[in-house]
N, C-alpha and C positions, 0 to 999 in steps of 0.2 A: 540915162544918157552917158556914154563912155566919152572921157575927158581924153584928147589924145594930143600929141604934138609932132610935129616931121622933122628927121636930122637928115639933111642930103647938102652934099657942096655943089651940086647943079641946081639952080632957080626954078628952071624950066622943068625938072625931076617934083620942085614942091609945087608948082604951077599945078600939075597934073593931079597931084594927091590931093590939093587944096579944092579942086575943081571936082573931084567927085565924091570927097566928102561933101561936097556942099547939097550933092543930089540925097543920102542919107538921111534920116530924121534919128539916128540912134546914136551918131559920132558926133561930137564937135571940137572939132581941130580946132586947138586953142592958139596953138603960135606955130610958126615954123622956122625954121634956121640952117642956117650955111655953112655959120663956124660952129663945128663938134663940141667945144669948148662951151662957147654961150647958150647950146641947148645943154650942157653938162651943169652950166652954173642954176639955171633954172629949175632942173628937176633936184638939185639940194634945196630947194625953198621951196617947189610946189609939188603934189601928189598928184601923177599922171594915173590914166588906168591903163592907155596904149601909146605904144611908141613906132611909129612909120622910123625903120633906120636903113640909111645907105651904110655899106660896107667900105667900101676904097673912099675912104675922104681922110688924107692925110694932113697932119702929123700923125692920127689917129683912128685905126680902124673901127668900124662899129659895131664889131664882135667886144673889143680891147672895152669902150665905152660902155656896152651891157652890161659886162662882167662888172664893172668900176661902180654903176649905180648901187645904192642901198635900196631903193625902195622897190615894192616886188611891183615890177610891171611889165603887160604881155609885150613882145615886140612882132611884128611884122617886116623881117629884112627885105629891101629892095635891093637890086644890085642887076649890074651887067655883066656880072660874072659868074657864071654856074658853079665852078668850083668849090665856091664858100657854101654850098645847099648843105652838106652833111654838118659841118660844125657846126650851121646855125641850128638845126635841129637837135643837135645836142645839148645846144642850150635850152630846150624846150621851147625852143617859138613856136608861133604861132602861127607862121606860114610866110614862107621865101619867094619874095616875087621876082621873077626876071626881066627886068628891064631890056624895049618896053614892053607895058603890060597893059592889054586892054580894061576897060571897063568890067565887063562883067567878070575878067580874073578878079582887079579889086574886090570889089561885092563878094566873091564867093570867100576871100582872105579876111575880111574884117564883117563877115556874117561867121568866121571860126569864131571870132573876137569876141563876138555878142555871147555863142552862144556858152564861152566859157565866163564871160565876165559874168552874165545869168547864175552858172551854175555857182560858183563862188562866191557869190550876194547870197541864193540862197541858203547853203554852205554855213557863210557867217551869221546869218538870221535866227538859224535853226540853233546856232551854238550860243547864241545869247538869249536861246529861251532856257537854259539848263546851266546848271554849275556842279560843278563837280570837287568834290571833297574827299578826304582820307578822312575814316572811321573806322573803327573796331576790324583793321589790318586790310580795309575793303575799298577799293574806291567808288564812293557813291553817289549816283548820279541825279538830282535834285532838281525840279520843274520849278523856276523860279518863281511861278505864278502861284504855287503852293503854300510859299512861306506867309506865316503867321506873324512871326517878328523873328527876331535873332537878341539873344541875350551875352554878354560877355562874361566869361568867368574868369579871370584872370590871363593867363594864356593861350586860352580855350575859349571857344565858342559853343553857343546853345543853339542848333534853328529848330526853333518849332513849328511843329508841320500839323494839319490836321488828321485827326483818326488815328492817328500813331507813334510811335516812342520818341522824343525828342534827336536830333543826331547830332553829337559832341566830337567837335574836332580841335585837334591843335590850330590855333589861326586868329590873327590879334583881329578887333573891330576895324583897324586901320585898312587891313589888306582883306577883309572878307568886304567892305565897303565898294574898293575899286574893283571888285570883282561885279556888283551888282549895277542896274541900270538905273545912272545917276538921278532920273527924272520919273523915278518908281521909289526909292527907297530915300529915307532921311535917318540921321541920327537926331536921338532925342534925349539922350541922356546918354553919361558914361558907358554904360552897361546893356544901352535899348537903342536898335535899329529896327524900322518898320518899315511897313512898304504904306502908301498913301491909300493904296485901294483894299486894304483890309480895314480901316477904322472905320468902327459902329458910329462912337461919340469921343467928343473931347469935352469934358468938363474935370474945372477944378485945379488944372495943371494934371490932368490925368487923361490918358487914352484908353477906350477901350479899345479890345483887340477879343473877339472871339472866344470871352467871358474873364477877359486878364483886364488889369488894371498895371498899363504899363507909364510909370511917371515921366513929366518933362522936366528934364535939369536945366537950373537956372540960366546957363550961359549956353544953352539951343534953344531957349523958349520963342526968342524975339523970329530967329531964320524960321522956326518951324511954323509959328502961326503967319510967318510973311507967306512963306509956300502953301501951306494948308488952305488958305482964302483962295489961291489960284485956282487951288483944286476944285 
């Protein structure tokens, strides 16, 4: 479902948008607004995925307001002015509707929407099955479903992988950590990261891992077997 919200200083401009999002099952128009400002204050506190904007709503136009946002999201300019078509394109929108604008223009403008929010999900899906690392002057590209565990060496990291040479890179446990997906992998000792779905057995304060006996350090013992029982 694409999260969206309308910035227009005519009522009757969000009456319109509000009215045929509501025929979609793919959009849901979370809020709408009048003052450019109050829809500016909103999306610093919440993550939209599209943005319905009017252009001439002063103090502030809503070319002025895209650029201003931090966070990356698609827009849709509405406007009754043809003129502003080119610049809004230049900012890679999504599609410039001319006010007004029937129905099925809608629909055809925020079916672009879908089909790039699609492509971009799957985009970010694909790039959270693989992580990627510098080794031996290479960068290389690692199937995360592969890893065995990951061992710390000092400044250096160990992943081992199965069927093949371990692969040793500069990179502390801290930050190869935030790199992996938090609700696959744990730490369980200074020096041992593992992923949940590679362990044979736990006995003894010991993990197997694919003929290793990888230990549990005393101050991750408690989080590791809280999670482990989940599993």
């Amino acid at each position: 479902m694409i999260k969206a919200i309308a910035i227009d200083d005519e009522p009757l401009a969000l009456n319109v948008i509000e009215a045929f999002c509501k025929e979609l099952d793919f959009v849901d128009l979370q809020k709408t607004f009048t003052k450019p400002h109050d829809g500016l204050k909103y999306l610093k506190k919440f993550s939209v995925d599209l943005l319905f904007l009017d252009i001439n709503m002063p103090p502030i136009s809503g070319i002025e307001l895209y650029k201003s946002i931090q966070q990356e999201t698609m827009v849709i300019f509405t406007t009754a002015y043809s003129e502003y078509a080119v610049e809004s394109y230049e900012l890679n929108a999504i599609d410039f509707l001319l006010k007004p604008f029937e129905k099925e223009r809608f629909v055809k403008a925020v079916s672009r929407a879908k089909e790039f929010y699609n492509f971009r999900t799957q985009k970010e899906e694909i790039k959270k099955q693989f992580l990627f690392v510098r080794a031996d002057y290479s960068l290389i590209k690692i199937a995360i479903a592969d890893i065995l565990f990951i061992e710390g060496l000092d400044d250096y990291i160990k992943i081992i992988l199965p069927d093949q040479k371990p692969i040793v890179t500069r990179m502390t446990m801290k930050t190869i950590l935030e790199k992996l997906p938090a609700k696959e992998f744990i730490r369980v000792h200074r020096s041992f990261i593992i992923p949940f779905s590679k362990i044979q057995n736990v006995r003894n304060k010991n993990i197997s891992i694919s003929g290793n006996e990888i230990p549990i350090g005393s101050s991750y013992e408690e989080e590791f077997l809280k999670i482990f029982k989940q599993h």
